[in-house]
DRENDO-1510 file (C-alpha; in Angstrom, 1 decimal, always signed):
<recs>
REC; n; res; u; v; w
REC; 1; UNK; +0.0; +0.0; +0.0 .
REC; 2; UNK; +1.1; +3.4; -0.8 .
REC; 3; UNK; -0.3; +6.9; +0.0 .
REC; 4; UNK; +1.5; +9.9; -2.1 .
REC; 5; UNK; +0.3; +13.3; -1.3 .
REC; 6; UNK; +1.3; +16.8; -3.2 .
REC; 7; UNK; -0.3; +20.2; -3.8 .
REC; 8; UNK; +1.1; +21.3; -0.6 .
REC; 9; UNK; +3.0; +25.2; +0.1 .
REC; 10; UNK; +3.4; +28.4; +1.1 .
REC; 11; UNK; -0.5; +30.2; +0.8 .
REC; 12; UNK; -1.8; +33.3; +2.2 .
REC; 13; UNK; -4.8; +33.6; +4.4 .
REC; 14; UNK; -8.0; +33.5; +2.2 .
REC; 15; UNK; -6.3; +31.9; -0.5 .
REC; 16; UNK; -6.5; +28.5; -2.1 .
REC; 17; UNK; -4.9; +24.8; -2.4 .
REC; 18; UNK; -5.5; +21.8; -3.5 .
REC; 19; UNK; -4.2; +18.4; -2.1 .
REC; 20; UNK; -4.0; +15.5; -3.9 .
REC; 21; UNK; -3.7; +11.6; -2.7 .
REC; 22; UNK; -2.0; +9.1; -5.3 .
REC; 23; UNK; -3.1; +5.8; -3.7 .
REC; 24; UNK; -2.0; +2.2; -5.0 .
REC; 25; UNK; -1.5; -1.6; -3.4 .
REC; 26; UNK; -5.1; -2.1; -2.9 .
REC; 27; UNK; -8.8; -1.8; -4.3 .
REC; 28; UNK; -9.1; +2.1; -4.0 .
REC; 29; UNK; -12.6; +2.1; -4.9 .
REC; 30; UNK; -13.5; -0.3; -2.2 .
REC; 31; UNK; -12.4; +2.1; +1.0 .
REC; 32; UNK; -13.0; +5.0; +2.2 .
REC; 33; UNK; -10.3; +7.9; +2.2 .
REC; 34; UNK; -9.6; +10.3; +4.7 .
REC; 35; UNK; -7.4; +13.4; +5.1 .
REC; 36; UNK; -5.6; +14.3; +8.5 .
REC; 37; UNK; -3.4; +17.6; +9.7 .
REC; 38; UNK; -1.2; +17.5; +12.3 .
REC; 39; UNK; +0.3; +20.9; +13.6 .
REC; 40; UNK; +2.9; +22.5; +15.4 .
REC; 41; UNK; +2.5; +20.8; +19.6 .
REC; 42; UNK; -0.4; +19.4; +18.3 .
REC; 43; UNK; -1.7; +16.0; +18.2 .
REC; 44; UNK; -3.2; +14.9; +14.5 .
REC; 45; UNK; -6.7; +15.8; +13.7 .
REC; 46; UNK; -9.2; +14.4; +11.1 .
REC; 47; UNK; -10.1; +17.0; +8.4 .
REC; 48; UNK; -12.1; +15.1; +6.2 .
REC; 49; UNK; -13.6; +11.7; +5.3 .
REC; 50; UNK; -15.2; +10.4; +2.4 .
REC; 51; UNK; -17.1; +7.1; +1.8 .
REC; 52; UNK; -16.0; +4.7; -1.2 .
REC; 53; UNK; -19.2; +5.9; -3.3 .
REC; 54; UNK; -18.1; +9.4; -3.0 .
REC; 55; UNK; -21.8; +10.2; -2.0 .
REC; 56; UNK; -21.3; +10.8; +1.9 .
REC; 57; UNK; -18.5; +13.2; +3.2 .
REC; 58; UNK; -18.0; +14.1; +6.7 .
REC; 59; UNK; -15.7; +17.5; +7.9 .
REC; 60; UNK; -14.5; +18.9; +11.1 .
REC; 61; UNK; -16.6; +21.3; +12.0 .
REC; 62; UNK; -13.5; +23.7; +11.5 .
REC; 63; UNK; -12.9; +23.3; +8.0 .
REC; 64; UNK; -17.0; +23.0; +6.7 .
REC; 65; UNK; -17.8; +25.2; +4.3 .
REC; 66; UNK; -14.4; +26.0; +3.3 .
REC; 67; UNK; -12.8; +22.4; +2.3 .
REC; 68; UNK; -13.9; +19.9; +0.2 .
REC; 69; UNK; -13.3; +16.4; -0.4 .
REC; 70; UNK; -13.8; +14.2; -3.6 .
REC; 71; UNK; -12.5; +11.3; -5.0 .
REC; 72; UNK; -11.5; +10.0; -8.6 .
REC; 73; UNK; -11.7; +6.2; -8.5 .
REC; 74; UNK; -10.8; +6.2; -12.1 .
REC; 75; UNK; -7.7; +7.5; -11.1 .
REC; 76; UNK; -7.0; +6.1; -7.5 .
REC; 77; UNK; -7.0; +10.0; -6.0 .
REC; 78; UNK; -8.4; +11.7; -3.7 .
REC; 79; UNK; -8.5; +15.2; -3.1 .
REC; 80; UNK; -8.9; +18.2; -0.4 .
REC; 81; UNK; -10.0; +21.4; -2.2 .
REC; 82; UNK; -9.0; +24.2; +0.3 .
REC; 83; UNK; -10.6; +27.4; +0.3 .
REC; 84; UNK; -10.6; +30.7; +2.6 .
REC; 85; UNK; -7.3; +29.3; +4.6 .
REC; 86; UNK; -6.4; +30.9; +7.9 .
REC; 87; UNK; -3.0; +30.4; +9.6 .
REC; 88; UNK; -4.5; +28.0; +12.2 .
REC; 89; UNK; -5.2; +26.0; +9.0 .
REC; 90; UNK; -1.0; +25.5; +9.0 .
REC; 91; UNK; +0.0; +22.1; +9.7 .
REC; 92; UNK; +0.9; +18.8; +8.0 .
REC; 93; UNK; -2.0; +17.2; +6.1 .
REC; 94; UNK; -1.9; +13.3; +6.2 .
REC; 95; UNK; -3.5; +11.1; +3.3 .
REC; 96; UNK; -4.9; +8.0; +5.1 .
REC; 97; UNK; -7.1; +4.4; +4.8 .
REC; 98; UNK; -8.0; +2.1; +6.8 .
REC; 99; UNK; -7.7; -1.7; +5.4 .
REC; 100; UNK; -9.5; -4.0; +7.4 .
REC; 101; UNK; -6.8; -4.6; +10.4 .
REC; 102; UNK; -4.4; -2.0; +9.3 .
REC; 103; UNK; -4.3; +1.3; +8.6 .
REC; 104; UNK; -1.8; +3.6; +6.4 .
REC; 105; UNK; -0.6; +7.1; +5.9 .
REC; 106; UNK; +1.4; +8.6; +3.6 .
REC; 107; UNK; +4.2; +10.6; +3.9 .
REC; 108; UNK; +2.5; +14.5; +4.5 .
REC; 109; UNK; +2.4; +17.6; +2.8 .
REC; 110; UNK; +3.3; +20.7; +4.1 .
REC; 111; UNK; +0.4; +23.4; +4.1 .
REC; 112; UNK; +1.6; +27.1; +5.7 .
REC; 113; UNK; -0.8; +29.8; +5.8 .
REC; 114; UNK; +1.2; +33.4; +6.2 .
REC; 115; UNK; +1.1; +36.6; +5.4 .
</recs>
């Protein structure tokens, strides 16, 4: 199993990214995907969930309404649209999936939100 995120960088508040999740070593469309940030002295948070379908999402309440997730199963991605970003939105985001008795992560991106 491999989880490869990018789309990470520098952004200033109110601006925009988009994070992307190459996933391979299992049946993608079969599992749902999640997205996790871990900050600065903080411990790792769930951002964002989406079911195998693609049809049900769920968001912390801190990022709804301005982050979106989706999914290509065509193309074994998934994605977190960021919008409106605020510098408590800085952290480490975290591709992850859990396979029936074990779970994976990739590697992190680096988001900074900074004027």
């Amino acid at each position: 199993v491999q989880l490869v995120e990018s789309g990470g960088g520098l952004v200033q508040p109110g601006g925009s990214l988009r994070l992307s999740c190459a996933a391979s070593g299992f049946d993608f469309s079969a599992y749902a995907m999640s997205w996790y940030r871990q900050a600065p002295g903080k411990e790792r948070e769930s951002v964002a969930t989406i079911r195998s379908s693609g049809t049900t999402t769920d968001y912390a309440d801190s990022v709804k309404g301005r982050f979106t997730i989706s999914r290509d199963n065509a193309k074994n991605t998934v994605y977190l649209q960021m919008n409106y970003l605020r510098p408590e939105d800085t952290a480490v985001y975290y591709c992850y999936v859990h396979l029936w008795s074990d779970e994976y992560w990739g590697q992190g991106t680096q988001v900074t939100v900074s004027s």
